[in-house]
N, C-alpha and C positions, 0 to 999 in steps of 0.2 A: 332260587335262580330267578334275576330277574326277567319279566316276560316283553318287556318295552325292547326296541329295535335300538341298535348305537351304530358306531362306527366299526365296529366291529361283530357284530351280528345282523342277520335279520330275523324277522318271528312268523311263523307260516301256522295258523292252525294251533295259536300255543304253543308251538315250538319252537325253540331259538334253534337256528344254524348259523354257522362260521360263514362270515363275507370272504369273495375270493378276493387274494390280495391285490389291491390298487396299484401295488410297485409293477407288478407283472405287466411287461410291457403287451398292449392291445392284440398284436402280430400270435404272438409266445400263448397268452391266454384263449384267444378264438382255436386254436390248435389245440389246444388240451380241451374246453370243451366240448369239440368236435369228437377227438376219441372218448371223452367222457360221455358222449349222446348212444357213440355207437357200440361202448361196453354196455351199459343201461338194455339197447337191444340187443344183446348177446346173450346177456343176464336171462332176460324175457325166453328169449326162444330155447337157451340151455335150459330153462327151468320145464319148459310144455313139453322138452323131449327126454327131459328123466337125465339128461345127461351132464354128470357129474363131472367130469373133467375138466368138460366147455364151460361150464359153470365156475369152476375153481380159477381157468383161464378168464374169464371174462372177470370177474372177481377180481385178479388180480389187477388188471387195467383201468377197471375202475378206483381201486386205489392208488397204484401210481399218477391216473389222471387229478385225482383230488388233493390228495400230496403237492404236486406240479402246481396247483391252484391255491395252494393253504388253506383249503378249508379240511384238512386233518394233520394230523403229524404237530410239531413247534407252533405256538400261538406266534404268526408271522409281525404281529405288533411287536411285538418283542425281539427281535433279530434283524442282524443289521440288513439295510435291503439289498445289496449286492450279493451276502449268500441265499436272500431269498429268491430273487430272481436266477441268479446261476442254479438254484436246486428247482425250479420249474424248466430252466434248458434242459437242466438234465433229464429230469421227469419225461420231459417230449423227445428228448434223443433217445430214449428207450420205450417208449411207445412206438418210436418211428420204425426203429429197428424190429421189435415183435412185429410188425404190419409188413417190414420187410421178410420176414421170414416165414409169414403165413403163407397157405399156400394158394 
């Protein structure tokens, strides 16, 4: 694996991670890493209180936030950008909607 940074990764610590995609419109992208901040603290605090559900939930938002972002799921260099950007709408219309339904 290489360790150097492209346009398509960056490298933190020896590690390569997946860059979020460029196509994603700035609007679209600031909103998914916004609930991607605030799964990350969910994660945190589900974990200090043993609670395994909130955890699973938070869990999941942070995947769909990252999805939403292409840095998991289809190497987004690879697909055409109109379904990438419409699967981060989507990605954030169902983030929006679990936030609508919290209590």
């Amino acid at each position: 694996m290489p360790t150097e940074p492209d346009d398509h990764f960056f490298v933190v610590d020896g590690r390569r991670w997946r860059r979020t995609d460029p196509a994603i419109p700035e609007d679209v992208a600031a909103a998914l890493r916004s609930h991607l901040g605030r799964g990350r603290n969910a994660v945190k605090l589900a974990k200090k209180a043993g609670d395994d559900g909130a955890l699973a939930v938070a869990r999941h938002r942070n995947g769909l936030a990252k999805h939403g972002l292409g840095e998991r799921g289809p190497e987004w260099w690879s697909r055409p950008e109109a379904d990438r950007v419409a699967d981060a709408r989507r990605a954030l219309s169902e983030l929006d909607a679990l936030d609508a339904g919290a209590p």
